[in-house]
Backbone as a ProteinNet text record, in pm:
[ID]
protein_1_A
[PRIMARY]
XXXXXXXXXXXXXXXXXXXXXXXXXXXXXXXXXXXXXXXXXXXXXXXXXXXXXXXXXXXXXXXXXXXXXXXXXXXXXX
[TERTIARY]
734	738.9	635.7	605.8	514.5	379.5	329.2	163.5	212.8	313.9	258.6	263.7	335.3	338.6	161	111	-29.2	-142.6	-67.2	-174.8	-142.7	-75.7	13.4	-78.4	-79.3	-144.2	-303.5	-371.1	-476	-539.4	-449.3	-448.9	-460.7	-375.4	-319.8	-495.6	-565.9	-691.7	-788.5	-790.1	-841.3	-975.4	-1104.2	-1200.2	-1163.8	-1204.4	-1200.5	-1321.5	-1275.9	-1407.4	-1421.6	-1527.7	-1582.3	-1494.1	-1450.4	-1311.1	-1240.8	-1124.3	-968.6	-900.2	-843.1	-769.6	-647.1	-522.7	-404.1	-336.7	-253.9	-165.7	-62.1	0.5	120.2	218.9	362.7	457.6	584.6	556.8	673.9	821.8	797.8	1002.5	1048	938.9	989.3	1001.3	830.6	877.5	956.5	1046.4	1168.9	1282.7	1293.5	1358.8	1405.8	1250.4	1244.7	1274.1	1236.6	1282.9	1419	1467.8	1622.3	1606	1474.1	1478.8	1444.5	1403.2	1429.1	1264.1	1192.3	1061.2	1044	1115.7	1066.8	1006	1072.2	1035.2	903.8	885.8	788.4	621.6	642.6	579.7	535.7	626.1	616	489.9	549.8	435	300.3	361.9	156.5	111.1	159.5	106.7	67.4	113.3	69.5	-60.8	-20.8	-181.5	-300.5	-256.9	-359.4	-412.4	-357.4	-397.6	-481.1	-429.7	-513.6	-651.8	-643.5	-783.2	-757.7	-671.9	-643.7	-641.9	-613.9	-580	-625.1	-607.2	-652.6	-563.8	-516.7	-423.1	-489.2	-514.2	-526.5	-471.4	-415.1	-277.5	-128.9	-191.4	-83.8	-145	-259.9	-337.2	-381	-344.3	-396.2	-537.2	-657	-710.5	-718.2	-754.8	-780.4	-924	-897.6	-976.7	-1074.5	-917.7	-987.9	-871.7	-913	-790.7	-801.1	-890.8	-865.9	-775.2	-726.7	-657.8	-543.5	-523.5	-374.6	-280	-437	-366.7	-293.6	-327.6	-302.5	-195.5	-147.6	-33.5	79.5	34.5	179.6	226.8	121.9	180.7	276.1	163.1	267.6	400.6	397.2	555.4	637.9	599.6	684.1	757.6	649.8	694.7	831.3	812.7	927.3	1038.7
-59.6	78.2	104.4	-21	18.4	43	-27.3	-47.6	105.5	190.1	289	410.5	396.4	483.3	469.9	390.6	369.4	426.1	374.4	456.1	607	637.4	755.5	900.2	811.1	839.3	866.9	744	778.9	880.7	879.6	996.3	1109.2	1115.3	1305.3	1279.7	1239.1	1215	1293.3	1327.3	1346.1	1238	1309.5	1231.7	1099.3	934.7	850.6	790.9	827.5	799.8	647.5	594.9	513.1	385.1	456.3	422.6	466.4	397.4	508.9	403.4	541.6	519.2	589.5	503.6	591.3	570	684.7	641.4	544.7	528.2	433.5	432.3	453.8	427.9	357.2	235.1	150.1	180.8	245.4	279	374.6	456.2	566.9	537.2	427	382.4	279.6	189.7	133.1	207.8	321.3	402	490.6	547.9	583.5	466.9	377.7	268.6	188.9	235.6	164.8	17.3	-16.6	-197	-184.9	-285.7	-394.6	-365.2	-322.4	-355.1	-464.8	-567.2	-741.7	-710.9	-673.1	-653.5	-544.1	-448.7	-414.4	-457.5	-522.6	-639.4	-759.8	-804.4	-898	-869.4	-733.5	-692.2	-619.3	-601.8	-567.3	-667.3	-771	-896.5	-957	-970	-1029.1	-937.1	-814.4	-729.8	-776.9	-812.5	-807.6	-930.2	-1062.6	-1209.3	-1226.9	-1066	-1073.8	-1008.4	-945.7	-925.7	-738.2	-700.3	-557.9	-426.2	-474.6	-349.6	-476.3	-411	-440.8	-322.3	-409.5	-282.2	-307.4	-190.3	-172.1	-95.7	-104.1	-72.1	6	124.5	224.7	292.9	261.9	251.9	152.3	181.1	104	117.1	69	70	-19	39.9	27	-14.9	-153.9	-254.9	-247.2	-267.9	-286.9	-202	-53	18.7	-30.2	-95.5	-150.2	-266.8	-348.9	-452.9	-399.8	-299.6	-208.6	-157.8	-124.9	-22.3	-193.4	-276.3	-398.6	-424.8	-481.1	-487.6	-389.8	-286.6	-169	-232.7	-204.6	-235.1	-331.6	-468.9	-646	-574.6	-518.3	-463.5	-398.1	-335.9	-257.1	-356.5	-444.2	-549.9	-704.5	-662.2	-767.6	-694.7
526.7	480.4	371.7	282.6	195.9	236	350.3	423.8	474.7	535.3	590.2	517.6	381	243.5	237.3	222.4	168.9	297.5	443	535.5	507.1	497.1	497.6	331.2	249.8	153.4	173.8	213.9	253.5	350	441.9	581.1	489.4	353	337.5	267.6	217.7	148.3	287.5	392.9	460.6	507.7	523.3	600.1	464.2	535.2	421.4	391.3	225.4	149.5	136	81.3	88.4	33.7	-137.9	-208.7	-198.4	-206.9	-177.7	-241.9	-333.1	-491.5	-469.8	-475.6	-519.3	-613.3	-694.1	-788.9	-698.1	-786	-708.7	-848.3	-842.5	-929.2	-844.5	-863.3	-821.2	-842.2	-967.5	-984.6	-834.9	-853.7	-755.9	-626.4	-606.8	-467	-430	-525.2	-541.9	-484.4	-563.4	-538.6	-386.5	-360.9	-206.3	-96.2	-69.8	13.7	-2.1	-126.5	-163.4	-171.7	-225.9	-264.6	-446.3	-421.8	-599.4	-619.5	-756	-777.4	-757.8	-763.1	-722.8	-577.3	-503.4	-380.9	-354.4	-419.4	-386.6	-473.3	-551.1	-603.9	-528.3	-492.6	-375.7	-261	-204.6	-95.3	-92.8	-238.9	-267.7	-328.2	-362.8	-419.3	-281.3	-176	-44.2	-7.2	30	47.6	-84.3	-193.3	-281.9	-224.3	-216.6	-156.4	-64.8	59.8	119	169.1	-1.1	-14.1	91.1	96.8	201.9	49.1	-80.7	-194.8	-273.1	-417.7	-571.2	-636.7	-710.3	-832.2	-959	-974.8	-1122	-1207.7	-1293.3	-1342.3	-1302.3	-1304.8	-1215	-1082	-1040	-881.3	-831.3	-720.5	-582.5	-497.8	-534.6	-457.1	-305.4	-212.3	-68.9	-51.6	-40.1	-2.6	132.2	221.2	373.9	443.9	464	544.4	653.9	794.4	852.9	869.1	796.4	769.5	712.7	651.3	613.7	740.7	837.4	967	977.7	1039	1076.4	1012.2	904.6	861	885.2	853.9	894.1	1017.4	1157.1	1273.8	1278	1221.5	1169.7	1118.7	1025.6	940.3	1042.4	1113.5	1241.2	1320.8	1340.2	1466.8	1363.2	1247.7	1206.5	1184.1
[MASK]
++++++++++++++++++++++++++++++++++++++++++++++++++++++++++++++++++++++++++++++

């Protein structure tokens, strides 16, 4: 749910730019998905590993949206 919050984000950005920067506030999206910030920590710590985002403080940049589309799907299929 979080990879398609983030495709999802980028999409409303229209044509995509070169960088793609989002805020991101974990409480809330804790909140919206009904899990633990551990948990959503967890899964942007895996996208960050793999090199797909970079956080920097309270945004997310988008690394490799190709490799994001890719994960969502992966996230669908578990």
């Amino acid at each position: 749910r979080v990879c398609n919050y983030l495709v999802y984000k980028v999409s409303a950005l229209g044509d995509r730019p070169k960088s793609m920067r989002i805020k991101l506030d974990k409480e809330t999206l804790s909140e919206r998905f009904a899990v633990t910030q551990r948990s959503i920590n967890r899964i942007l710590k895996d996208l960050k590993e793999d090199k797909i985002i970079d956080i920097n403080g309270s945004y997310i940049n988008i690394l490799d949206f190709e490799r994001l589309l890719e994960a969502e799907e992966v996230s669908k299929t578990e």
